[in-house]
Backbone as CSV, one residue per row, in Angstrom:
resi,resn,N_x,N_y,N_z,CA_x,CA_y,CA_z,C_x,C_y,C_z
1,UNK,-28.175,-123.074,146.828,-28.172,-122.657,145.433,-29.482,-121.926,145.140
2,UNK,-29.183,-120.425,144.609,-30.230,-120.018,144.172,-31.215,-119.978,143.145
3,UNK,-32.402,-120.580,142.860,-32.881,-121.237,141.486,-33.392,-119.765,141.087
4,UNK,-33.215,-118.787,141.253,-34.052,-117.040,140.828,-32.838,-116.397,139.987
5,UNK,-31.189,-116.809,139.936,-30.760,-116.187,138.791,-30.444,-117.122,137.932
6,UNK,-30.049,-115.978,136.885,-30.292,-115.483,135.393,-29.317,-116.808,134.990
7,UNK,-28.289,-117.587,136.020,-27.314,-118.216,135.115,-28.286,-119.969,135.322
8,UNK,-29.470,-119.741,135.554,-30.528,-121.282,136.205,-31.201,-121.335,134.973
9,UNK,-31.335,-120.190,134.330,-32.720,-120.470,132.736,-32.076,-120.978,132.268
10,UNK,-32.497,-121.855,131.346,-32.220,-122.982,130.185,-32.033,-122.290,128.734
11,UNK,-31.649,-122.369,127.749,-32.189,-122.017,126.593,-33.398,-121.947,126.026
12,UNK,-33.357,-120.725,125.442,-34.823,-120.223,125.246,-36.418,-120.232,126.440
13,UNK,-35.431,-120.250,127.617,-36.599,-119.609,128.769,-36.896,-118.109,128.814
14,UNK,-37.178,-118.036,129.077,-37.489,-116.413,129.546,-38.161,-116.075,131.185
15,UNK,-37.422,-115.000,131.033,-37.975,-114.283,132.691,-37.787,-112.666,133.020
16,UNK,-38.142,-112.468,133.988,-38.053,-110.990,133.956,-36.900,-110.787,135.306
17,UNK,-36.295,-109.470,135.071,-34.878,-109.145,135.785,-35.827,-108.432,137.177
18,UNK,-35.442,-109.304,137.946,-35.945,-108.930,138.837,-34.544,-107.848,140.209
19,UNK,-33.453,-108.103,140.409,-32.930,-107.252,141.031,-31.474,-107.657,140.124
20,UNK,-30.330,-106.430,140.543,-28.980,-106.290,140.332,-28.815,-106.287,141.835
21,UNK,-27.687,-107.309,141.848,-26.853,-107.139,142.983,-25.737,-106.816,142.855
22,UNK,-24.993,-105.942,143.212,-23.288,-105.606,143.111,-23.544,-104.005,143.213
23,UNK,-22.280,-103.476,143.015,-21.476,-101.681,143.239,-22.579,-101.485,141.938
24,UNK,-22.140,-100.398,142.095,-22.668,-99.090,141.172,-22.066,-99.325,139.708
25,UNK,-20.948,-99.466,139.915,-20.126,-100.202,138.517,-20.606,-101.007,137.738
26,UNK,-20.709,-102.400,138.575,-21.367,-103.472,138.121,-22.927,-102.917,137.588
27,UNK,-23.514,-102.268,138.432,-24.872,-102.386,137.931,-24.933,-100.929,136.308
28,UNK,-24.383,-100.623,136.571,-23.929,-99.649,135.467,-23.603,-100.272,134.083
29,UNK,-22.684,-101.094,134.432,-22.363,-101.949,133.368,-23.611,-102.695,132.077
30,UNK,-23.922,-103.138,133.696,-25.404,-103.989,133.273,-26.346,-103.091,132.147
31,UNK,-26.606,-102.025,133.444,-27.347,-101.330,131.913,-27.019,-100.664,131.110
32,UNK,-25.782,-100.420,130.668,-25.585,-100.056,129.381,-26.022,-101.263,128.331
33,UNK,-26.128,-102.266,128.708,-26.262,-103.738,127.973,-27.837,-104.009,128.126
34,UNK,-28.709,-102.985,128.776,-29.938,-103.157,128.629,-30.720,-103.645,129.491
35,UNK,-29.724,-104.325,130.429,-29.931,-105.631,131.765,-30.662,-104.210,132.789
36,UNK,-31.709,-104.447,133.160,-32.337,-103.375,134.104,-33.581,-104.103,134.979
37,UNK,-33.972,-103.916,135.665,-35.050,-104.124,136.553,-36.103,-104.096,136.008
38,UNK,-36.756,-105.001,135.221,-38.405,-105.351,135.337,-38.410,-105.801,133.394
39,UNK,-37.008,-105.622,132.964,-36.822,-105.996,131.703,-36.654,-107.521,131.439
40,UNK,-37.555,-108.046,130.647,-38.011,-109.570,129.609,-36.290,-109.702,128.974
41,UNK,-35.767,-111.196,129.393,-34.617,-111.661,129.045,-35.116,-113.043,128.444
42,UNK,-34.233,-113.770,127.736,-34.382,-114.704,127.305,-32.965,-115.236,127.306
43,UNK,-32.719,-116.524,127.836,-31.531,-117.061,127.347,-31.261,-117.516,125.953
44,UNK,-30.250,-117.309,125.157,-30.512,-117.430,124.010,-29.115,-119.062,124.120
45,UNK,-28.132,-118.866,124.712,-26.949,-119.738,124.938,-26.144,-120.378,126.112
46,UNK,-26.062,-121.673,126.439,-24.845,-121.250,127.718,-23.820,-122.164,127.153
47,UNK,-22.712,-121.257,127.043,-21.578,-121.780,126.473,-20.917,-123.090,127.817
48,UNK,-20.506,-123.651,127.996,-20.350,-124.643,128.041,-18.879,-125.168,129.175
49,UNK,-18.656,-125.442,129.883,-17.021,-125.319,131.025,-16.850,-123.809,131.708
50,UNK,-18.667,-123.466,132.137,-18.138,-122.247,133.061,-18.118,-121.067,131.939
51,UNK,-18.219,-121.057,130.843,-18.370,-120.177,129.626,-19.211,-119.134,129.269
52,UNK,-19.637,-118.232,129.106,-20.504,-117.098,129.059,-21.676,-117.580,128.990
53,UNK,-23.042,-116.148,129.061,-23.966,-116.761,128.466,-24.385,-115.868,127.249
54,UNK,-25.427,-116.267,126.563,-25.715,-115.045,125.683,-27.473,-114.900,125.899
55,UNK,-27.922,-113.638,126.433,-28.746,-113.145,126.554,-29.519,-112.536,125.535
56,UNK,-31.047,-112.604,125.299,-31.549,-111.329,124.475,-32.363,-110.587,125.124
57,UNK,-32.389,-109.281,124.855,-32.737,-108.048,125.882,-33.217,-106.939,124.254
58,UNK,-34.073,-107.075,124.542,-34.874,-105.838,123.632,-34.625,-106.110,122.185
59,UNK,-34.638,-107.218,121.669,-33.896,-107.873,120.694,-32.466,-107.470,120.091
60,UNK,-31.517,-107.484,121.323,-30.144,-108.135,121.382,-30.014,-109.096,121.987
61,UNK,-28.804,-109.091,121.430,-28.158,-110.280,121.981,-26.530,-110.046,123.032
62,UNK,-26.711,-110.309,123.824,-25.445,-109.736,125.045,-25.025,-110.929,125.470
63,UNK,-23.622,-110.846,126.139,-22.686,-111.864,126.081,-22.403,-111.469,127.376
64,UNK,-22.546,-112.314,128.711,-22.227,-112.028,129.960,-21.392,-112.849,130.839
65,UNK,-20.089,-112.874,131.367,-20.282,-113.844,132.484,-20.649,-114.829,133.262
66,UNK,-20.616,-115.683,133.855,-20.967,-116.749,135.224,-20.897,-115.731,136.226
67,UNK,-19.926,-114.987,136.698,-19.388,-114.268,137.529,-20.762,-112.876,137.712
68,UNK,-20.645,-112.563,136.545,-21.958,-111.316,136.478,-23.302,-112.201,136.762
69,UNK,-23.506,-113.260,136.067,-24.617,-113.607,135.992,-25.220,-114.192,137.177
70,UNK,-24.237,-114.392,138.596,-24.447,-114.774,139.916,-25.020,-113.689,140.530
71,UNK,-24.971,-112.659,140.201,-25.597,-111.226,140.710,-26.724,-110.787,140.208
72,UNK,-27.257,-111.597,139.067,-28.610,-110.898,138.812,-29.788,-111.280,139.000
73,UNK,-31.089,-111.073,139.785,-32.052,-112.515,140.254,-32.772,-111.656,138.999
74,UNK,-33.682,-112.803,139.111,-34.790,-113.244,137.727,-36.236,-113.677,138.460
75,UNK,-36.833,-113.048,137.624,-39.044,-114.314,138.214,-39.102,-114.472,137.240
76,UNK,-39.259,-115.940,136.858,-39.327,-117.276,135.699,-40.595,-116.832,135.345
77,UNK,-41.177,-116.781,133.743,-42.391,-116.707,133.139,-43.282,-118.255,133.625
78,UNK,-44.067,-118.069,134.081,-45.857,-118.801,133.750,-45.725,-119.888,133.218
């Protein structure tokens, strides 16, 4: 188990996006939603039975996957 992604922060942690893993698609996706390489995230939610999460990214708030969120590593703040 990898403790470096995005679906391991707790509420209200923060960390920085450290890589996208997946196609061109996937990572495309990502950043239209802001999700990019070296960008400050914060978990804001984790819904609950495998349930989304909700992210804030540049002060939004984005609604992602388990599935996406297995693909994105993170370096935990200090």
């Amino acid at each position: 188990m990898d403790k470096n992604l995005i679906s391991h922060l707790q509420e209200g942690e923060t960390a920085t996006i450290a890589a996208l893993h997946g196609g061109c698609v996937f990572q495309n996706r990502l950043r239209g939603f802001g999700i990019t390489e070296g960008k400050k995230v914060r978990m804001v939610a984790k819904h609950p039975l495998s349930g989304p999460l909700v992210l804030e990214v540049e002060h939004r708030q984005v609604t992602i996957g388990r599935g996406m969120a297995q693909k994105i590593k993170v370096t935990r703040e200090s």
